[in-house]
C-alpha positions as CSV (number, residue, x, y, z in Angstrom):
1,X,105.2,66.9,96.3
2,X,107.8,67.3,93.5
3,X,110.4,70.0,95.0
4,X,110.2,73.4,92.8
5,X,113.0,75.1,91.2
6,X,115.0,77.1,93.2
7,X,115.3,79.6,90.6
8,X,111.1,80.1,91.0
9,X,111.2,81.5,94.8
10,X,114.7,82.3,95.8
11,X,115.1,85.5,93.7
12,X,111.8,87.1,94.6
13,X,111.9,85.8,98.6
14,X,115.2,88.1,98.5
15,X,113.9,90.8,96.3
16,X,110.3,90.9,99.4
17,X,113.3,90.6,102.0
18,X,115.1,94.0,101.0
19,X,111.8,96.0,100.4
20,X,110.6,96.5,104.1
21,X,114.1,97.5,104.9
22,X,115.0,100.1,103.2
23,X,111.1,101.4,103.3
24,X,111.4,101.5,106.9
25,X,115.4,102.4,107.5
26,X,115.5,105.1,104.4
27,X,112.9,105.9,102.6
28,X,110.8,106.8,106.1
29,X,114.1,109.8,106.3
30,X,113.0,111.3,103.0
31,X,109.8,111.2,103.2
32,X,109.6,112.8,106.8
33,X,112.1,115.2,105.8
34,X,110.1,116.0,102.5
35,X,106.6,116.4,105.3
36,X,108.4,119.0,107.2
37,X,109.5,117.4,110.1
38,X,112.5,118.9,112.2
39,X,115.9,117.1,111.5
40,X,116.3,115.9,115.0
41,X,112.7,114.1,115.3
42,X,113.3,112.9,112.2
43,X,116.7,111.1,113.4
44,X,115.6,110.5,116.4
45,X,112.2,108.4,115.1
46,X,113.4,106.5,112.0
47,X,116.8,105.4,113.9
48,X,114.8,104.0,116.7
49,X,113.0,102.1,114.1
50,X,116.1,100.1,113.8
51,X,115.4,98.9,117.2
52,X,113.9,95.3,116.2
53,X,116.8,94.2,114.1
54,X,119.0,94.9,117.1
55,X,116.8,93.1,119.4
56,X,115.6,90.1,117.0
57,X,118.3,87.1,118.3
58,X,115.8,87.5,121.5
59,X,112.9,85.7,119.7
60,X,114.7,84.6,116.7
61,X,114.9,80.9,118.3
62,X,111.3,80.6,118.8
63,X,110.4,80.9,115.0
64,X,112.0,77.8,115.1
65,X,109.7,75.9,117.6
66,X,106.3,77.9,116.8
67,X,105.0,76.8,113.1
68,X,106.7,76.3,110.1
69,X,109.5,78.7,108.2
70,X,107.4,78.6,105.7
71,X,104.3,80.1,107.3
72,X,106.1,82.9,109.4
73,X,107.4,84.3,105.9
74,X,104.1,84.0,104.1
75,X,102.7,85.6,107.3
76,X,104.8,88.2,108.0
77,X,104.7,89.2,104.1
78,X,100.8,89.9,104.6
79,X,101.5,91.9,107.6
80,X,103.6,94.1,105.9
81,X,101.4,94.2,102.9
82,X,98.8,95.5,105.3
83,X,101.0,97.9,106.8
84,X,101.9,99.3,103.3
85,X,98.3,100.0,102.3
86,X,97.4,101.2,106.1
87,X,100.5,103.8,105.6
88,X,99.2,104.7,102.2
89,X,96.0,105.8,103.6
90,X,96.5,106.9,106.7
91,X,99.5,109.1,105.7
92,X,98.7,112.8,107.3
93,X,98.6,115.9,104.9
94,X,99.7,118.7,106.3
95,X,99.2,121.7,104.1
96,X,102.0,123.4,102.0
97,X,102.7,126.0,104.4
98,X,102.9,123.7,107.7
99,X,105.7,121.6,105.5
100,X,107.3,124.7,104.5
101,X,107.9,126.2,107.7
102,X,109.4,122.9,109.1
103,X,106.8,122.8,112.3
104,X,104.6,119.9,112.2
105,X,104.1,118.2,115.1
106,X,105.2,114.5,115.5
107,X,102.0,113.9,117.0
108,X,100.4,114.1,113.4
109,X,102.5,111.3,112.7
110,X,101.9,108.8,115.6
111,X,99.8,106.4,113.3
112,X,102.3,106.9,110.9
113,X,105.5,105.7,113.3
114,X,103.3,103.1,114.9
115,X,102.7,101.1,111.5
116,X,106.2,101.4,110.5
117,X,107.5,99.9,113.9
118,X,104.8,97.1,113.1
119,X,106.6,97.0,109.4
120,X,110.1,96.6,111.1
121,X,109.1,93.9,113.9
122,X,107.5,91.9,110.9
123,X,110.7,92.6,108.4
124,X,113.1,91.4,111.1
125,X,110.7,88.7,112.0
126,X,110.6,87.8,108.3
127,X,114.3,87.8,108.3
128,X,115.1,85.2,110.5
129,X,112.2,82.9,108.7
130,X,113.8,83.2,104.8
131,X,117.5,82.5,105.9
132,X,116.1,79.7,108.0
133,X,113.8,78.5,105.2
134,X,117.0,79.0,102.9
135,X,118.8,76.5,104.6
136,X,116.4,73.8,104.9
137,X,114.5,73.9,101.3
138,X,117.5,73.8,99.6
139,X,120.3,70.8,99.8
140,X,123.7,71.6,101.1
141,X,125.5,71.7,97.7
142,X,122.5,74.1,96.4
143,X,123.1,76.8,99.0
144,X,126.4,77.8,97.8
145,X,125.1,78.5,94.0
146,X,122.4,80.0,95.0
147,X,124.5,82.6,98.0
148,X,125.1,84.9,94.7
149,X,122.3,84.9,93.1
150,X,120.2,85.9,96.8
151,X,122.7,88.8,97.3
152,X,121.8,90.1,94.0
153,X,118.7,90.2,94.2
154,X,118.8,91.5,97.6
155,X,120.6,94.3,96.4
156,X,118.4,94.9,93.4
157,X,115.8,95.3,96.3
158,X,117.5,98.0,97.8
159,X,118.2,99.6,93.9
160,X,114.0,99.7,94.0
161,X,113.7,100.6,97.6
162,X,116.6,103.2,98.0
163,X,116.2,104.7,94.3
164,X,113.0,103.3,92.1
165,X,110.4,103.8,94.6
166,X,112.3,107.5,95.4
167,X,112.3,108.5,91.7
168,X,108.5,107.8,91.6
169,X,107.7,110.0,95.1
170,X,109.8,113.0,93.4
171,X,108.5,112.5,89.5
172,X,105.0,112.6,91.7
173,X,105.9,115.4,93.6
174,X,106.8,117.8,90.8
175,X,103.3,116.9,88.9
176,X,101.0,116.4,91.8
177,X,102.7,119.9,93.6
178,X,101.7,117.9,97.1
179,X,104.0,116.0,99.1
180,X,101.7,114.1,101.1
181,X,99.7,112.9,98.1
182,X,103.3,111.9,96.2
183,X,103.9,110.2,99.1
184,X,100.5,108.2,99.3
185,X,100.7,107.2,95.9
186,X,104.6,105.8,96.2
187,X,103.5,103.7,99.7
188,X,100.0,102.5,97.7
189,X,102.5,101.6,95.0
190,X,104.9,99.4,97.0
191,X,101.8,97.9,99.0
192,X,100.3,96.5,95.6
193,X,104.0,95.2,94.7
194,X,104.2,93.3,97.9
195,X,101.1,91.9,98.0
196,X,102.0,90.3,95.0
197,X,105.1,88.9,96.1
198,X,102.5,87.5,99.1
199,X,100.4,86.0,97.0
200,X,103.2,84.7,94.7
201,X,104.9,83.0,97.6
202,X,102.0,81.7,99.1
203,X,101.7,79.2,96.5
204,X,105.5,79.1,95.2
205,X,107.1,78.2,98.2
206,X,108.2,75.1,98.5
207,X,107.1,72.8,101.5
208,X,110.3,70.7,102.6
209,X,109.8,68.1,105.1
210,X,112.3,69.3,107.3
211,X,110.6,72.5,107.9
212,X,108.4,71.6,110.8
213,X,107.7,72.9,114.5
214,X,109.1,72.1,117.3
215,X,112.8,70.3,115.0
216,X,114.4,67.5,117.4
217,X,111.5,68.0,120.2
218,X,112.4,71.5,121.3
219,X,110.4,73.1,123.9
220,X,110.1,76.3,124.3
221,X,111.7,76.1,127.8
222,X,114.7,74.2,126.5
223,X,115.2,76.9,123.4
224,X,115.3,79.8,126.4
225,X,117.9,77.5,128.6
226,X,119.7,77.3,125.0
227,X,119.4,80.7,124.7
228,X,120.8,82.1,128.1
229,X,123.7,79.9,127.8
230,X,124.7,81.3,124.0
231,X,124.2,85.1,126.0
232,X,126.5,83.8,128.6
233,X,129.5,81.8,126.9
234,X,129.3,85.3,124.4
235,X,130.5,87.7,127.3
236,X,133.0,85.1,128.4
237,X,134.3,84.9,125.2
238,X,138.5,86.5,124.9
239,X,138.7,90.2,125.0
240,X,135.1,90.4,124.6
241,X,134.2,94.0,125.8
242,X,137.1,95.3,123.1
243,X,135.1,93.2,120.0
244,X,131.9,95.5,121.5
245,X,133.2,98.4,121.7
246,X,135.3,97.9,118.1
247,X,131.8,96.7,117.0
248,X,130.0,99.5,118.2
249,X,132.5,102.3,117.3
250,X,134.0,101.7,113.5
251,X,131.4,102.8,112.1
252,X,130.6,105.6,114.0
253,X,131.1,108.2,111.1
254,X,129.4,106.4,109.0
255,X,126.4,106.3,111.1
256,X,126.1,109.9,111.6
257,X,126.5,110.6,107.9
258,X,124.1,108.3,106.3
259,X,121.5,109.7,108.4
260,X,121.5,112.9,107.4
261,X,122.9,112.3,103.7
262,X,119.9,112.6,102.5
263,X,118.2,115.9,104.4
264,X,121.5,117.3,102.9
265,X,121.0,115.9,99.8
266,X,117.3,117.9,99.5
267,X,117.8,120.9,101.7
268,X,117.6,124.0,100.2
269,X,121.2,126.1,99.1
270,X,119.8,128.2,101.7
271,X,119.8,126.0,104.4
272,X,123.0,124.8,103.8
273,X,122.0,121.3,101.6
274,X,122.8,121.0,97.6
275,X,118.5,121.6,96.3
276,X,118.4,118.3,94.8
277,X,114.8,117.5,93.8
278,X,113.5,114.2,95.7
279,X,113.6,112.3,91.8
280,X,117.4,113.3,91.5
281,X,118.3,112.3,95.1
282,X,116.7,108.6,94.1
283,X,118.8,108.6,91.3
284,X,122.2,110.0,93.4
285,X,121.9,108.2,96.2
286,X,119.0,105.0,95.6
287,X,121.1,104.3,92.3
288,X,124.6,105.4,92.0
289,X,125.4,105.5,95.3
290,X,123.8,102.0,95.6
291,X,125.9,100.7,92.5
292,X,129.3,102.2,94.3
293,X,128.8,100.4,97.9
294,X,128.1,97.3,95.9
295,X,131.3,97.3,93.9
296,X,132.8,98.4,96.9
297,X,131.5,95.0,98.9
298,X,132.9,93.3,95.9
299,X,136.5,94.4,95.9
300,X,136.5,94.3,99.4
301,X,135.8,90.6,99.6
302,X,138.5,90.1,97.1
303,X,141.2,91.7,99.0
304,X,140.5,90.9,102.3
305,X,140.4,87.1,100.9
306,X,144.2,87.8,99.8
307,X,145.5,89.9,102.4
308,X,143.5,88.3,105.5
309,X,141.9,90.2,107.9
310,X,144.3,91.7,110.0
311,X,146.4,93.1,107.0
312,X,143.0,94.1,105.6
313,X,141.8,96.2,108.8
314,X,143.9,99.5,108.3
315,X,143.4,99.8,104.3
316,X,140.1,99.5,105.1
317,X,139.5,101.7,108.0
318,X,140.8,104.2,105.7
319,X,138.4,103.5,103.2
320,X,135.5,104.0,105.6
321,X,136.7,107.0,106.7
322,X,138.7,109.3,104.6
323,X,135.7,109.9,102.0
324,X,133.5,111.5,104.7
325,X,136.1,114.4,103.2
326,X,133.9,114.4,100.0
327,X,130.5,116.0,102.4
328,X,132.8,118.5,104.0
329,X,134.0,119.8,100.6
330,X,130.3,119.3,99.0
331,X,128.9,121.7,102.4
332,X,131.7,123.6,102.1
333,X,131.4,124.7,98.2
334,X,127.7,123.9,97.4
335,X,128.2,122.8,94.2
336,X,125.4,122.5,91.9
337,X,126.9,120.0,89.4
338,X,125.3,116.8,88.9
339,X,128.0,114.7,87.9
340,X,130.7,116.0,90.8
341,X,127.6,115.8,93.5
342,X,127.5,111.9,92.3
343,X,130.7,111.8,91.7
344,X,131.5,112.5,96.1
345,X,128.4,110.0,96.8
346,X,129.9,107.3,94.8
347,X,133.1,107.7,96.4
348,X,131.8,107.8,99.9
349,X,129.4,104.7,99.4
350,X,132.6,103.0,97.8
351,X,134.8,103.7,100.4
352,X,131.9,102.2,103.0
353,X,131.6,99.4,101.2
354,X,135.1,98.5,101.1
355,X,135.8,99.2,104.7
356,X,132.6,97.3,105.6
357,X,134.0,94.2,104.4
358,X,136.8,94.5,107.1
359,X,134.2,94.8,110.2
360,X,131.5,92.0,108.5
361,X,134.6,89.5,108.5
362,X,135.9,90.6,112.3
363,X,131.8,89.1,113.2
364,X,132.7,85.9,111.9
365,X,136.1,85.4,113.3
366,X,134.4,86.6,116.4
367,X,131.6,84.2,116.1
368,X,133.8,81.2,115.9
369,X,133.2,78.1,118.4
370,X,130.5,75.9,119.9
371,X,127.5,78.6,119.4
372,X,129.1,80.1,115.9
373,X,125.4,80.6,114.2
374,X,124.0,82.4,117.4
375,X,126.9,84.6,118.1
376,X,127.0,86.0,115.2
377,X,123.3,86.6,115.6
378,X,124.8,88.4,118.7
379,X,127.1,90.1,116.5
380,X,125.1,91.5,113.8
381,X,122.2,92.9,116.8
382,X,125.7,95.0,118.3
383,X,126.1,95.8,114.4
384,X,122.3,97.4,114.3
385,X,122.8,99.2,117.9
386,X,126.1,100.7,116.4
387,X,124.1,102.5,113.6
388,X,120.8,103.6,115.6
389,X,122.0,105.3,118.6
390,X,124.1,108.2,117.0
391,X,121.6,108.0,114.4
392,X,119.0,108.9,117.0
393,X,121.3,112.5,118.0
394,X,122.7,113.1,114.4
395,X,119.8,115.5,113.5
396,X,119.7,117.2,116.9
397,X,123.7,117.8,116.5
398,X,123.1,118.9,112.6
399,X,120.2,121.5,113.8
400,X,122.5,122.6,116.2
401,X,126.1,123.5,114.2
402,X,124.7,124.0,110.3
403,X,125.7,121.2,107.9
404,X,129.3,122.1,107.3
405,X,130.4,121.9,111.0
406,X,128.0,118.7,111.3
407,X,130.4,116.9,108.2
408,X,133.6,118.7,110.3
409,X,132.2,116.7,113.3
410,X,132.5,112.7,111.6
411,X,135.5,113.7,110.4
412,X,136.5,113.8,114.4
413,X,134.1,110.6,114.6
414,X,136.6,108.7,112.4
415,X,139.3,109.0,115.1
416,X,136.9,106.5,117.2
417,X,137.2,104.0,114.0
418,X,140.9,103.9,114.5
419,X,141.1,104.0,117.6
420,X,139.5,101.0,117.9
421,X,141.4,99.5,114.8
422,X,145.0,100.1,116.7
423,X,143.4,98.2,119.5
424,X,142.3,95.2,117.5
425,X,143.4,91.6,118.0
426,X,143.2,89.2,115.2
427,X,144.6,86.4,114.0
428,X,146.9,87.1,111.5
429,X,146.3,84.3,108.8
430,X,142.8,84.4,109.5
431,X,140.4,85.2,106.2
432,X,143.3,84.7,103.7
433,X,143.3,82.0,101.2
């Protein structure tokens, strides 16, 4: 079969690899905040649906041995298809004055939580299967052009997640005057999109020879053997309980904030949030704020590649944590001008994704040695874990002390980030050019 261009599946398997994600890790937030659900279920059930990329390095290796790469992407993309248009119609419509009063039960939204945790095993799942596809369809020398044009599409992904598919729910919203319904419509909307990525991928995918089951005669027993020594030669690794906890606890502000950045976003003046409409909030946060974390990233990669990690760490702890400032002045004052609103969201998200760059390269430099691809895996499931468990309190903590005492409260998180920046040990020449 005469290998396809690149250019025909790479920027669209990114573009389906994004979508799930931030369906499941950010829209879920708005729209269970827009249905009238209390701020601490709401925390509490959308972190914990961060749960399967924090466990995936578990089964990650037997993708590998069971099938192709090829057909646990194309399957996993109809699962979550499926899973769309189940959530579009089996969404639960509480009436106006339920939503209103901020009491409906979780229970009402069982069917709704299940489908999404099926959504997030089969996003992670699919995870693992495109960046492991991505290696073996494409030749050595391609990988590297193509590394740019993946990220930008992934982040185009989370443009249309975070923002696009938020602008539609709120433009529906206002017409429709019903939540529920808005809401239906938007998940409908994103089913039909990804179904036709499915179908699209089912046929433009590429079938390179080197994606086959069981690669070099791996049994499943062996891959598990594998695995427990990866586990083990990772805790024996140097100073390995301080790379946990520094991996667990620098972004600990961060992780409380984002969670309820959007409740505050669309809560009421009365409440305590800004009033934004669900449309604005798409554009605020799902665009701008989107835009700013991404030029963020950027200059962050640029630095750290001239200064080197360990010159890069305090600049950028800084950056993660000092514009948290912008929520306690925005709680604080209330403002209700568009342009200063965006102008604090783009400063936070910039800030994050500057300081970012600082703990994605410490994961690297951890990961180095014999088992460099699986520790990292390691890595990056501590990375999930360190933004769903204080996601799982943040709402209970915001319910209890109002918003502006909630912002007050990551500002104290941020001593945890450098804390465990002043404990650090890198090598200093490490990540510099």
């Amino acid at each position: 079969m005469k290998d396809r261009n690149p250019w025909w599946w790479i920027p669209t398997l990114y573009f389906a690899e994004g979508i799930p994600y931030f369906i499941v890790n950010n829209i879920s937030v708005i729209m269970f905040n827009n249905m009238g659900m209390s701020k601490g279920d709401m925390a509490l059930y959308t972190s914990m649906l961060y749960l399967p990329w924090v466990i995936k390095p578990i089964w990650s290796p037997f993708v590998d041995i069971i099938k192709t790469k090829r057909w646990w992407v194309v399957a996993m993309q109809v699962i979550m298809s499926a899973a769309f248009a189940l959530l579009a119609f089996t969404l639960p419509h509480p009436s106006a004055e339920v939503i209103a009063s901020g009491t409906p039960s979780v229970s009402i939204f069982k069917i709704t939580l299940v489908l999404f945790w099926i959504t997030a095993f089969a996003s992670a799942t699919h995870d693992i299967a495109a960046d492991g596809f991505y290696m073996l369809a494409l030749p050595t020398k391609e990988q590297s052009v193509f590394v740019g044009i993946r990220s930008t599409f992934y982040r185009l992904s989370s443009i249309f997640g975070q923002g696009v598919l938020v602008v539609i729910a709120g433009v529906l919203e206002r017409r429709l005057g019903n939540v529920p319904q808005a809401w239906s419509a938007t998940l409908a909307a994103a089913a039909i999109l990804f179904a036709a990525l499915t179908l699209w991928h089912s046929f433009a995918l590429p079938r390179p020879k080197a994606d086959s089951s069981r690669p070099d005669g791996n049994t499943a027993s062996g891959i598990l053997k594998e695995f427990c020594r990866t586990f083990l030669t990772f805790f024996s690794k140097k100073h390995v309980w301080l790379a946990m906890i520094f991996m667990l606890l620098y972004r600990l502000p961060e992780a409380f904030l984002v969670k309820m950045m959007n409740p505050f976003l669309l809560d009421p003046v009365s409440q305590g949030g800004l009033g934004l409409s669900t449309e604005t909030v798409g554009i605020v946060y799902g665009s701008v704020g989107v835009l700013a974390l991404t030029a963020g990233g950027i200059l962050g990669g640029i630095a750290a590649s001239r200064w080197g990690l360990k010159r890069s760490l305090w600049p950028m702890a800084m950056a993660l944590t000092l514009p948290c400032l912008s929520f306690v002045f925005l709680a604080a004052f209330q403002p209700q001008n568009l342009w200063l609103i965006s102008s604090c969201v783009a400063l936070d998200q910039f800030g994050y994704g500057f300081g970012f760059t600082a703990y994605m390269l410490y994961l690297i430099y951890f990961s180095e040695g014999e088992f460099k691809t699986a520790h990292y895996s390691l890595c990056t499931a501590f990375m999930a874990m360190s933004m769903m468990l204080p996601g799982m309190v943040a709402g209970y903590v915001q319910e209890s002390i109002g918003y502006v005492n909630f912002f007050i409260f990551v500002m104290v998180c941020c001593l945890a980030t450098v804390l465990v920046t002043s404990l650090l040990k890198v090598d200093p020449e490490y990540g510099r050019k």
